[in-house]
C-alpha positions as CSV (number, residue, x, y, z in Angstrom):
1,X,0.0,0.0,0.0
2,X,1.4,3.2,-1.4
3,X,0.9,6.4,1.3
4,X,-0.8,8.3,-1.7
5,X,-3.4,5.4,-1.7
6,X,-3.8,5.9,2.6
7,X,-4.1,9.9,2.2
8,X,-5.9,10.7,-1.4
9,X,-5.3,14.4,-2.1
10,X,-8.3,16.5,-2.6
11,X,-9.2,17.5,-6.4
12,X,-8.7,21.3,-6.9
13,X,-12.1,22.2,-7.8
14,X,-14.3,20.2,-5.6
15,X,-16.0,21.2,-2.8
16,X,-13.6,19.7,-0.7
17,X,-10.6,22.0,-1.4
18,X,-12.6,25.2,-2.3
19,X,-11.1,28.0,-1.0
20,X,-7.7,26.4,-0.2
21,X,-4.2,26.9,-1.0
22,X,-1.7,23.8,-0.5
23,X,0.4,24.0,2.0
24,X,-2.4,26.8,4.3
25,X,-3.9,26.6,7.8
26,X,-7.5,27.6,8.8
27,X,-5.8,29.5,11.8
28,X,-3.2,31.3,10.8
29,X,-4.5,34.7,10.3
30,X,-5.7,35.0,13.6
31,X,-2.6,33.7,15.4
32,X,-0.8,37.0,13.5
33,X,-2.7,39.1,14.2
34,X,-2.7,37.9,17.9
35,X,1.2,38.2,17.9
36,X,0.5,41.7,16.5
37,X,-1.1,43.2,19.2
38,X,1.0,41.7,21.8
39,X,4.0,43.4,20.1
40,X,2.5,46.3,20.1
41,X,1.4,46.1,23.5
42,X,4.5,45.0,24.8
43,X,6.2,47.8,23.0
44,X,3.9,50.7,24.7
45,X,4.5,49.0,28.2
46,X,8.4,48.8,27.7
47,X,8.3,52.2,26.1
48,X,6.2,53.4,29.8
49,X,8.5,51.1,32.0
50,X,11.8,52.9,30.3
51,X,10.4,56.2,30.9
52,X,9.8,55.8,34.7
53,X,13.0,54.1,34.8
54,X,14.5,57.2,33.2
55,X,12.3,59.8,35.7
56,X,13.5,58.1,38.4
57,X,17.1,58.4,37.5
58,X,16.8,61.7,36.9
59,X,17.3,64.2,40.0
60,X,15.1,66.1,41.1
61,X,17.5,69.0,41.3
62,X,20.0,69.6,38.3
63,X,23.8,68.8,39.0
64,X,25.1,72.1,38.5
65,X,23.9,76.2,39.9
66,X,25.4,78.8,38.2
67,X,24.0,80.7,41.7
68,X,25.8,78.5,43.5
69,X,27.7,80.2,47.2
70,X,30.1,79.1,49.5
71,X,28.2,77.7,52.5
72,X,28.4,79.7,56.1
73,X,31.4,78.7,57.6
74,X,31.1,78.5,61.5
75,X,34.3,79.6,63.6
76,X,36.3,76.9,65.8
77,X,36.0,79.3,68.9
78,X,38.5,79.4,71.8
79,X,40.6,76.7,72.3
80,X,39.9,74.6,75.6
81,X,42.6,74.5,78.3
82,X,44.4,71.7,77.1
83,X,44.6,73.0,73.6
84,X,45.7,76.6,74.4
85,X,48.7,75.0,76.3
86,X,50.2,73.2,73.5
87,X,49.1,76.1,71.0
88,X,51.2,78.6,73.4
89,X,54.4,76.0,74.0
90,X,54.2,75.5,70.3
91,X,54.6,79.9,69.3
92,X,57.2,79.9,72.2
93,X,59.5,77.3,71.1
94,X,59.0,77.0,67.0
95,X,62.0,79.2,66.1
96,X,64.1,77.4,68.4
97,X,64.1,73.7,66.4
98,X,66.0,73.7,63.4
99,X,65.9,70.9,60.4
100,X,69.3,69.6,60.1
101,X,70.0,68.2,56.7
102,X,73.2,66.4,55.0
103,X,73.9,67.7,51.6
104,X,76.1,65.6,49.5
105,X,78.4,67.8,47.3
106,X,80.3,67.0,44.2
107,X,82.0,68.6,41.6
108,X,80.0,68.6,38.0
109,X,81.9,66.8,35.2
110,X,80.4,69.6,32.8
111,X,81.8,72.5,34.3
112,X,83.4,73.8,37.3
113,X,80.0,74.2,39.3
114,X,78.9,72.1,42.6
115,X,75.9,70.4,42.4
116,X,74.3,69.4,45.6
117,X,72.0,66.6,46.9
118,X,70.2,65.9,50.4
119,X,71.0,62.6,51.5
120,X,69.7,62.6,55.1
121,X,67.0,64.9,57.3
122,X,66.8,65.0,61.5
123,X,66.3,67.8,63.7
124,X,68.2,69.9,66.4
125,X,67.8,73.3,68.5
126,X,69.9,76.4,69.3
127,X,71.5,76.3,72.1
128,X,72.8,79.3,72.9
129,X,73.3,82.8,71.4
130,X,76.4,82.3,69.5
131,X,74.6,79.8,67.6
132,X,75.5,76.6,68.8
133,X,73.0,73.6,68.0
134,X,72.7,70.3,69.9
135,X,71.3,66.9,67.9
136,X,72.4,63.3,67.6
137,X,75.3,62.4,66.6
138,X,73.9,59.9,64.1
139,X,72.4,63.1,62.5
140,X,75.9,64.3,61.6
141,X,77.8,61.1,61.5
142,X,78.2,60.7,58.0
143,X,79.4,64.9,57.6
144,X,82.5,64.1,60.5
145,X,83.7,61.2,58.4
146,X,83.2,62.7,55.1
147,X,84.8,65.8,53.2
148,X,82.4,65.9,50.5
149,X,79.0,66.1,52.7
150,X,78.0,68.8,54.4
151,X,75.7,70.2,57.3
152,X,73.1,72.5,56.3
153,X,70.8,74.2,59.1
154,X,67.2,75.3,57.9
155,X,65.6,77.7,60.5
156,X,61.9,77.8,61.2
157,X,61.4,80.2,58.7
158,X,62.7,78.0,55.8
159,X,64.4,81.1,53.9
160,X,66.8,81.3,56.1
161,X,69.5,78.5,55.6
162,X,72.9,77.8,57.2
163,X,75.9,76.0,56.3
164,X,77.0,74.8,60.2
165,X,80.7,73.4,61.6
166,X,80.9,70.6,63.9
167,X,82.2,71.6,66.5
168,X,82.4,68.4,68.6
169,X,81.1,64.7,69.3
170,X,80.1,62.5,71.4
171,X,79.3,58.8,70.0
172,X,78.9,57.6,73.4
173,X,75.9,59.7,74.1
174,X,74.5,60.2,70.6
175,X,75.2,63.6,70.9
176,X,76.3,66.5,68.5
177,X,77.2,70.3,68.8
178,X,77.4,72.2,65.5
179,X,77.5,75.9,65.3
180,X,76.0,78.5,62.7
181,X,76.9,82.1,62.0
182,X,73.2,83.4,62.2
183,X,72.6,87.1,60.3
184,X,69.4,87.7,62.6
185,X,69.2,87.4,66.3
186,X,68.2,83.7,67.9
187,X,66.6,82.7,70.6
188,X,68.0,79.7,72.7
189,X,65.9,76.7,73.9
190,X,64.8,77.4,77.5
191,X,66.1,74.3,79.7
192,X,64.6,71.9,82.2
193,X,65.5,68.9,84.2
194,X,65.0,64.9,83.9
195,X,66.2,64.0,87.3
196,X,62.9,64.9,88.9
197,X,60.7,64.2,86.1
198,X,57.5,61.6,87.0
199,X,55.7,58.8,85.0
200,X,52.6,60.6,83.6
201,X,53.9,64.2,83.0
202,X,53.2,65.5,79.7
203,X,55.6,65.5,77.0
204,X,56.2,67.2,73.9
205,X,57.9,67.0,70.6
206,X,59.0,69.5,67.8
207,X,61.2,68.2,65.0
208,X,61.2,67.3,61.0
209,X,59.6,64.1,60.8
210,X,59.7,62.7,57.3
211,X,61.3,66.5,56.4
212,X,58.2,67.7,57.5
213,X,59.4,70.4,59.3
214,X,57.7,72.5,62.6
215,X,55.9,69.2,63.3
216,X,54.1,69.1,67.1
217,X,53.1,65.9,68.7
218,X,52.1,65.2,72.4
219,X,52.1,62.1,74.3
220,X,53.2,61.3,78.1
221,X,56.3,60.3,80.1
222,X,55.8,56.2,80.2
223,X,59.0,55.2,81.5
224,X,62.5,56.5,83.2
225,X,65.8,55.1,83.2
226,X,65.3,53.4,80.3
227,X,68.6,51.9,78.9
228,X,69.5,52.2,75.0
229,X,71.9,51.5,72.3
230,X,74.4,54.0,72.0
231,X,75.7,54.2,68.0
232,X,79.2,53.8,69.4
233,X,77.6,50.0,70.3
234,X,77.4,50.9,74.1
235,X,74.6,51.7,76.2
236,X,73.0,55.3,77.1
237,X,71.6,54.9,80.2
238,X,68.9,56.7,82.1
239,X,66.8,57.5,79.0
240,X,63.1,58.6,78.7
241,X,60.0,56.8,77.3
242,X,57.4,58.7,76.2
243,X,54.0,58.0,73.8
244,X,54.9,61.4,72.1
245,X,54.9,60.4,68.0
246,X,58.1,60.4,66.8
247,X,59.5,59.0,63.2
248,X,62.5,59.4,61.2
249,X,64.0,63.1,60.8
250,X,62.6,63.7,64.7
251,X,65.9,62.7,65.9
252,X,68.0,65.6,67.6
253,X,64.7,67.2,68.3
254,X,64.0,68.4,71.5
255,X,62.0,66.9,74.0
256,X,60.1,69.6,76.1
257,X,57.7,69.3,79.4
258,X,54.4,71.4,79.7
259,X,56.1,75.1,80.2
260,X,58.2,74.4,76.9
261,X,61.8,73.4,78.5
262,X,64.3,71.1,77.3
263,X,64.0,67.5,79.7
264,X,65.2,65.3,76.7
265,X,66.7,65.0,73.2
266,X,64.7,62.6,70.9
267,X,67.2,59.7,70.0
268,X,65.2,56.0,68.9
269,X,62.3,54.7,68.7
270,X,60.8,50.8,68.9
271,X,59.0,50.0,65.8
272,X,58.4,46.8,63.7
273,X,57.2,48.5,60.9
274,X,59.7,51.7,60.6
275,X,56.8,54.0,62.0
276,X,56.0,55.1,65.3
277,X,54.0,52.7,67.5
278,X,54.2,55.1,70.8
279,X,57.5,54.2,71.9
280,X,59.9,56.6,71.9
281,X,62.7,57.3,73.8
282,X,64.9,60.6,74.7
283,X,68.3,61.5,76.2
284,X,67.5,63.1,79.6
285,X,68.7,66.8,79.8
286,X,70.4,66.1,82.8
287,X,73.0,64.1,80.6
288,X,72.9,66.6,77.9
289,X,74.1,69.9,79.8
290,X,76.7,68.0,80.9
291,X,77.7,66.4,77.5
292,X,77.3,69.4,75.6
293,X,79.1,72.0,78.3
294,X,82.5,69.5,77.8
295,X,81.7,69.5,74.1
296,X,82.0,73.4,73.8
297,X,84.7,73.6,76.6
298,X,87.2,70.8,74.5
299,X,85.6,70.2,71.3
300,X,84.9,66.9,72.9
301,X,83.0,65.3,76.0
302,X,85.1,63.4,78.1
303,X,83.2,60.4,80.2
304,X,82.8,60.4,83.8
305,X,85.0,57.3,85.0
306,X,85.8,55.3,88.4
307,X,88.9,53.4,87.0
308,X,86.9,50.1,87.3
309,X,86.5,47.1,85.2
310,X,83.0,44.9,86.5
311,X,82.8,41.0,86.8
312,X,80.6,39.6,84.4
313,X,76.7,39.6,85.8
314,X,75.6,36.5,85.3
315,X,78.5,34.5,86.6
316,X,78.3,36.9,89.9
317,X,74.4,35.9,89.9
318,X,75.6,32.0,90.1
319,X,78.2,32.6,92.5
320,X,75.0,33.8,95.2
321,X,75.6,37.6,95.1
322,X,71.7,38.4,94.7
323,X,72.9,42.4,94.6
324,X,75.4,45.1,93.6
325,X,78.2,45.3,91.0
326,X,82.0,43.1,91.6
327,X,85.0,45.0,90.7
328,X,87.1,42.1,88.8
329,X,89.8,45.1,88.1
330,X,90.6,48.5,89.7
331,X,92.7,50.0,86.6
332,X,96.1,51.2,87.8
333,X,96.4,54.8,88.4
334,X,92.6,55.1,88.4
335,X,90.2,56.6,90.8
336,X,89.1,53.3,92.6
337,X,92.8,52.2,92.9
338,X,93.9,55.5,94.4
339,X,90.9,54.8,96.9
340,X,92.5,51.4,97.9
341,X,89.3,49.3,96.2
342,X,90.5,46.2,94.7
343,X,89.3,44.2,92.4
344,X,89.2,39.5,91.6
345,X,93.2,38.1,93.2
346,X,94.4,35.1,93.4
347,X,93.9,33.6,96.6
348,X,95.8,32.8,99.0
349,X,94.8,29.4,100.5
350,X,93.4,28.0,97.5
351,X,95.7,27.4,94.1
352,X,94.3,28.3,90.7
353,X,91.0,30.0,92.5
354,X,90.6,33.7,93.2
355,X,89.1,35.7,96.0
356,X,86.1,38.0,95.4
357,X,86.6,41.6,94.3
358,X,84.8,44.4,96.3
359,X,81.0,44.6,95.8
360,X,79.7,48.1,95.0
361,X,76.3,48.4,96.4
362,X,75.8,52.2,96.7
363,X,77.3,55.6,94.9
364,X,76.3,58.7,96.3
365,X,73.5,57.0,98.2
366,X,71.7,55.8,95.2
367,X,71.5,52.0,95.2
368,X,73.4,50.1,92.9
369,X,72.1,46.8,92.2
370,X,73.1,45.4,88.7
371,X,75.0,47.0,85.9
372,X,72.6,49.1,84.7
373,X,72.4,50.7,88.2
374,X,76.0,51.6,88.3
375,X,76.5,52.8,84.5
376,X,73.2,55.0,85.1
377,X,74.6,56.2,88.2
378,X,78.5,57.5,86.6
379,X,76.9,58.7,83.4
380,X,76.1,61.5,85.9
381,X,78.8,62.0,87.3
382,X,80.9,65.1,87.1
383,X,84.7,65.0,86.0
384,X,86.9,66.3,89.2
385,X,83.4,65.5,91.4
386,X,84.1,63.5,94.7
387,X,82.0,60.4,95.6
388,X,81.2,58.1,98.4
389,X,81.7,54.7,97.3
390,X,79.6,51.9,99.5
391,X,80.8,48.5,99.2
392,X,81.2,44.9,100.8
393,X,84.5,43.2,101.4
394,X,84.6,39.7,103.3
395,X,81.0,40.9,104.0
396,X,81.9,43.6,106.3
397,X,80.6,47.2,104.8
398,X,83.2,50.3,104.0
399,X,83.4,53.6,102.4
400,X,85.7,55.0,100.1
401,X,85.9,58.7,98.4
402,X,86.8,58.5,94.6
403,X,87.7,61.7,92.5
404,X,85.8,60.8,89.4
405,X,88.3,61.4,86.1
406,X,87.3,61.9,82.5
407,X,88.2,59.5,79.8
């Protein structure tokens, strides 16, 4: 069975297929125009939709008001108490901090000029009239050891600039005096003390952090008698801690209480990340008069000294001395040998073992009880000053009076 025989097509002009093309559906027309009006009426409603869409975009005030005025500015009004304090010790001491810079010179290879390049930033202050400054040695290292970099001073007002001398060192301390020859009259830092300072007081910075200079921060004193490294790879003891920000370029700076006077020179700070985390510390003023007065009087400061060599700390610990500092050697022609201290000797009874040296426990009344103690303790000291010694010798207690030398 062929499928033309199972599905006979219609003749053209019967009644069957009147009316009908091949290949046409009885419902097509209306299905268009169906589709027809949808479109349309889709069309209008996403034509309406976009339009709301767009109104709502659109602000309801334009962007821009040729009419436009600055708004009323209110004033700041009087500074509280605590803010008129550090406003006021700020005007007073400003144009006595300085920016100390290092400026690398070299000959040009075109001609016979100099050109010039900063290589290094801290800070500093004048110190007296003639125009002495004091800052850290570190500051100024690299200008004592070499002849082609040089010390320029920047005043508060940063037109004024100043090619300075060094006029001495002290490693020891991180100290520095170097000396200007100002055109204008200056005005010297007014100076404090550290020895009665308190956990708690106020403190405040001025310097050229990140050679920003005439930079003010506040913080407190957190700490005394803190002990840090020297850049001569000793120790500076009886240093301050205090919260007040410092970063690089402070250093040299001075550290001032609440009335504006010198109690410390900024030196270090504690950081892991190269900024400052609040831990700062400062060489006490005490320390610096001192260092700076031998500086200017013999272009050099010369280090209190008792002629003695100490017994390693930990080894006197094990031997059961719980307290005080051992002399292992009172140096020939010293003060403590004059004195008739003496340090470890052999002994006596037993071959190959020594007898103990004397054990320091007291200077000038102040209680010496490790080496931190008696290092804190000479650092302030005064070459030619007489002091009481107290120490412990076949545990019977004596005095002796030592003329303290410079060395």
């Amino acid at each position: 069975m062929s499928y033309g025989d199972q599905f006979p097509e219609p003749a053209g002009n019967g009644p069957a297929g009147r009316g009908r093309r091949p290949g046409s559906h009885p419902h097509r027309v209306p299905l268009l125009l169906l589709a027809a009006v949808l479109g349309v009426g889709l069309g209008a409603l996403g034509f309406w939709l976009g339009g709301m869409l767009l109104h709502r975009l659109q602000p309801e005030h334009p962007p821009t008001n040729p009419n436009a005025q600055p708004r009323e500015a209110v004033p700041n009004g009087p500074l509280d108490a605590e803010e008129a304090e550090a406003n006021e010790l700020f005007e007073r001491v400003k144009d006595s901090v300085v920016s100390v810079n290092l400026v690398l010179q070299r000959r040009s290879r075109f001609d016979l000029s100099i050109e010039e390049a900063t290589t290094g930033a801290g800070s500093g202050f004048l110190w007296d009239a003639d125009g002495r400054i004091v800052t850290n040695f570190h500051v100024v290292r690299e200008a004592a050891e070499r002849r082609d970099m040089a010390v320029r001073v920047v005043m508060s007002d940063p037109s004024k600039k100043y090619d300075a001398a060094v006029v001495g060192l002290a490693p020891e301390y991180d100290l520095a005096v170097i000396q200007i020859q100002p055109r204008e009259t200056i005005k010297p830092i007014d100076v404090g003390t550290s020895g009665d300072l308190k956990v708690g007081q106020k403190a405040f910075a001025i310097g050229n952090p990140f050679e920003l200079p005439g930079t003010l921060t506040k913080g407190i004193v957190s700490a005394l008698n803190r002990p840090t490294k020297a850049p001569s790879g000793g120790v500076i003891t009886g240093c301050i801690q205090h919260t007040a920000a410092i970063n690089p370029g402070n250093s040299g700076g001075p550290l001032l209480n609440r009335l504006g006077r010198l109690i410390g020179v900024n030196s270090s700070i504690i950081t892991p990340s190269g900024g400052n985390v609040g831990i700062g510390f400062a060489i006490p003023v005490d320390t610096v008069n001192g260092v700076v007065t031998e500086i200017i009087r013999n272009g050099r400061a010369l280090k209190p000294d008792l002629g003695i060599r100490l017994y390693d700390q930990q080894r006197l610990r094990r031997a059961g001395f719980s307290k005080g500092v051992m002399i292992a050697e009172a140096i020939p022609g010293g003060p403590a040998a004059a004195a008739g201290l003496r340090g470890l000797r052999p002994s006596q009874e037993v071959a190959g073992r020594a007898e103990p040296g004397d054990l320091i426990v007291a200077i000038n009344g102040e209680d010496v009880n490790n080496q931190n103690d008696y290092q804190r303790v000479v650092s302030k000291l005064k070459v030619g000053q007489q002091v009481t010694v107290r120490y412990l010798r076949d545990d019977e207690e004596k005095e002796a009076t030592l003329t303290v030398r410079g060395v």
